[in-house]
C-alpha positions in Angstrom: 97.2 216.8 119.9 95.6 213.4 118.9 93.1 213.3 121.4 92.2 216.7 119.5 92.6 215.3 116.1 90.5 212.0 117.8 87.3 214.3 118.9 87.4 216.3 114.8 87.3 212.6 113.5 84.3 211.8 115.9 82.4 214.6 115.6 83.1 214.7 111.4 81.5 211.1 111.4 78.6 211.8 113.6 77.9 215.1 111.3 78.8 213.4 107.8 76.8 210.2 108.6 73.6 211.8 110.8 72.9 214.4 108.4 71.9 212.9 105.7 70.2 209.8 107.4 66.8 209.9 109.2 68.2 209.7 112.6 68.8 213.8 113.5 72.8 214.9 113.2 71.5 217.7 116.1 70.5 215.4 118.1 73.7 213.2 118.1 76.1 216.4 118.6 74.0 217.5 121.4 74.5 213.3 122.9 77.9 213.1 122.4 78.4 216.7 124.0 76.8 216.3 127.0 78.1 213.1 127.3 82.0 213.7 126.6 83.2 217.5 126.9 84.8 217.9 123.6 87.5 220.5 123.7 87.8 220.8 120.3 84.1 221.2 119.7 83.3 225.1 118.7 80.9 227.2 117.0 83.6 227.3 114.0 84.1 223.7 114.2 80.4 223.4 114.0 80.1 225.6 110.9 83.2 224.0 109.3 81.5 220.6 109.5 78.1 222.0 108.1 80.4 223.0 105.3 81.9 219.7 104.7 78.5 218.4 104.5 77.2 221.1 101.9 80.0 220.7 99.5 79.4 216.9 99.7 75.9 217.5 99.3 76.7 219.9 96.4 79.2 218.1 94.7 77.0 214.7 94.5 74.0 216.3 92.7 76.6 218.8 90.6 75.1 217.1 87.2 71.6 218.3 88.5 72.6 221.1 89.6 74.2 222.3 86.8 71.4 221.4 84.6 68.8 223.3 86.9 69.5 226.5 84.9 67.1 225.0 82.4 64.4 223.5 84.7 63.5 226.5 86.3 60.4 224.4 88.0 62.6 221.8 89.9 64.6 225.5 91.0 61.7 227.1 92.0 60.1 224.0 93.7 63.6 224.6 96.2 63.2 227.3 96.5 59.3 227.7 97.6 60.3 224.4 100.1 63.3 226.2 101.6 61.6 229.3 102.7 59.4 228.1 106.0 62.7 227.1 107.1 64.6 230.0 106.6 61.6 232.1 108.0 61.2 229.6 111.0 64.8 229.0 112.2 65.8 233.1 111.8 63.0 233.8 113.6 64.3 231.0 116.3 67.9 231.9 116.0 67.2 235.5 116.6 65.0 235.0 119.6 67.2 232.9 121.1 64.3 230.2 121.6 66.3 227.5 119.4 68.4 226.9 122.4 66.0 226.4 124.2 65.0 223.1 122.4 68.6 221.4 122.7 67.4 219.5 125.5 67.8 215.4 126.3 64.0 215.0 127.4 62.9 216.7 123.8 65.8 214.5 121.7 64.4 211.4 123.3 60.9 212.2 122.7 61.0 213.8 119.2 63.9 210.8 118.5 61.0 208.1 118.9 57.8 210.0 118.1 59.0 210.9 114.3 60.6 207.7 114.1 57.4 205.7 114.4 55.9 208.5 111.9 58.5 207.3 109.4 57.7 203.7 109.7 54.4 203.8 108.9 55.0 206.2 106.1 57.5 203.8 104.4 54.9 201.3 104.1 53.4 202.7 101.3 54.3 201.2 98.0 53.5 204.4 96.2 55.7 205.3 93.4 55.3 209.3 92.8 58.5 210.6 90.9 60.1 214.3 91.3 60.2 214.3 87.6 56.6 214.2 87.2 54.5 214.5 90.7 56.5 217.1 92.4 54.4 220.8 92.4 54.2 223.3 94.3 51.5 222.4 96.7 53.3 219.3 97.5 56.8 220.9 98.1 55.4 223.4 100.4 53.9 220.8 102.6 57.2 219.5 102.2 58.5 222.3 103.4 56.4 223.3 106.2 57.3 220.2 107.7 60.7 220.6 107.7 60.3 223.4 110.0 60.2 220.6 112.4 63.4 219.3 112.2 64.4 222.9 114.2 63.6 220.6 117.1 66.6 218.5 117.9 65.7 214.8 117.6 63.1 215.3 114.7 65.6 215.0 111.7 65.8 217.3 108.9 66.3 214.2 107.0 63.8 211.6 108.6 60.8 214.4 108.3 61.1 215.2 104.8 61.0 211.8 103.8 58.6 211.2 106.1 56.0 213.4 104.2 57.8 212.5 101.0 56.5 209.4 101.4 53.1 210.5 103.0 53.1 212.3 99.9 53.2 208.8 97.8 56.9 209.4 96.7 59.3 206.5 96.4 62.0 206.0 98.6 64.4 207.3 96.4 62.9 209.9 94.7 61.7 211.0 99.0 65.5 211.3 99.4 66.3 212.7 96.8 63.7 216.0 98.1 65.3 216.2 101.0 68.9 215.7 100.1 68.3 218.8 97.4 66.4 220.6 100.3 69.6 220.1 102.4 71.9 222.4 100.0 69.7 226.0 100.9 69.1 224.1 104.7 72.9 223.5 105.1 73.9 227.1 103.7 71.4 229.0 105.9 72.6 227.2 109.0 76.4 227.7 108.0 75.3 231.5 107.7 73.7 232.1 110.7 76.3 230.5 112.3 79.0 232.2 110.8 77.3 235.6 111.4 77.4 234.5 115.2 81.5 233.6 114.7 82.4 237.0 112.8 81.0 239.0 116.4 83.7 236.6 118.2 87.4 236.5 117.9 88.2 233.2 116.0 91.1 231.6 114.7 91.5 229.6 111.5 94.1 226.7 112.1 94.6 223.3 110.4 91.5 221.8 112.6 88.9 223.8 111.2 90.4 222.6 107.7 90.5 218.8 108.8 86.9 219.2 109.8 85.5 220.5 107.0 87.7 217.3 104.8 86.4 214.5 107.0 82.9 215.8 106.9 82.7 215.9 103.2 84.3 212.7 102.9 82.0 211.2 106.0 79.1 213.1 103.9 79.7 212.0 100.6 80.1 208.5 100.9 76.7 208.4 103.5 75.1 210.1 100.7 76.2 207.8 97.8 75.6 205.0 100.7 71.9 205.8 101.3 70.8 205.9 97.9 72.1 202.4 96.6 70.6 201.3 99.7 67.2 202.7 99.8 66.3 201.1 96.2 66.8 197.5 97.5 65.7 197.8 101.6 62.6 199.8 103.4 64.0 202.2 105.9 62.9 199.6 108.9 66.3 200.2 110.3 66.8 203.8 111.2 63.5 203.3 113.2 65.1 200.3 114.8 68.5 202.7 115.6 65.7 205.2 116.2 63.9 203.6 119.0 67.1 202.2 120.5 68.6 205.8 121.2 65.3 207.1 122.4 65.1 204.0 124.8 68.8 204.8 126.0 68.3 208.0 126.3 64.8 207.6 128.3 67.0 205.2 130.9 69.5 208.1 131.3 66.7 210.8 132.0 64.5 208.6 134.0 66.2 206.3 136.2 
């Protein structure tokens, strides 16, 4: 019972904190699986944390997001970036060929590859704003690259600020894309996921809750975390943490 309760607190803190930082939440659950066989790790517990993160996600940008019904650009704009993804990974999921891609070799590679892309990305000093820069060519580039973070190790998160950035886009207003990008990201994974679940037999218990709690409280605060942080510091860091797990993991494979 706690050693259950242990692995739901883990995994809610690897979800809640990786998703939403440039370092691949994929990638970290695909780790800490092969590395520890998590009994408590399912395909509902998976979709319950996805969950926690969306109404985190959702519930931190609820001002925005209530006010969107009157900026029917910034709408569309999520809209027209969401859609190579949802193309992209249905195509993927439906094939099969997603699973294909959860492998250590390609984590390690696309870990350090895409973090080098995002250090020398964040040395612009560019200062593009969502307010008045973002259009639609700029979003679908945007969004085209996101398609990328399919691969395990590339980061949903890292590549769309990534090009954000490429983009001449702020740090914050870079996050900011991608964290409103997450919301129709999150949802389509949680559906495809839950489609999956529905041709199983499942059971709902108190786990599935406590998962989909922690994540949103795990999510939340990384959110809330990240944005304070990103107007003060460059995002040196997660390429440091970046390269680190790419070098462990390259020790592991290779040796």
């Amino acid at each position: 019972m706690l050693k259950d309760i242990i692995e739901i607190v883990i995994l809610s803190l690897i979800q809640g904190v990786s998703e939403f930082l440039p370092i691949s939440s994929s990638a970290h659950l695909i780790i800490v699986s092969s590395l520890y066989e998590f009994k408590s790790s399912s395909l509902l517990i998976d979709v319950s944390l996805h969950l926690g993160s969306l109404l985190a996600i959702v519930f931190f940008f609820r001002k925005e997001l209530f006010d969107i019904s009157n900026n029917h650009k910034l709408l569309l704009l999520i809209i027209i970036g969401s859609l190579p993804l949802v193309v992209v990974g249905y195509f993927l999921h439906r094939t099969g060929f997603i699973y294909l891609l959860r492998d250590i070799k390609i984590i390690a590679w696309t870990t350090l590859i895409f973090g080098i892309f995002l250090y020398f990305a964040d040395q612009n000093k560019f200062n593009k704003k969502i307010s008045s820069d973002l259009d639609f060519k700029k979003i679908l580039y945007i969004g085209l690259f996101q398609t990328l973070a399919l691969i395990p190790g590339v980061s949903r998160a890292g590549v769309t600020i990534t090009i954000g950035r490429m983009l001449k886009f702020n740090r914050y207003d870079s996050s900011k894309i991608s964290f409103l990008l997450a919301i129709p990201a999150l949802t389509g994974a949680s559906v495809l996921s839950l489609k999956d679940i529905l041709n199983q037999s499942f059971e709902i218990n108190y786990f599935v809750f406590l998962s989909i709690v922690l994540s949103f409280l795990f999510s939340y605060f990384t959110v809330k975390f990240f944005l304070k942080y990103i107007n003060k510091f460059s995002l040196n860091i997660f390429v440091i943490y970046r390269i680190i797990i790419a070098l462990f993991l390259f020790l592991i494979i290779y040796n």
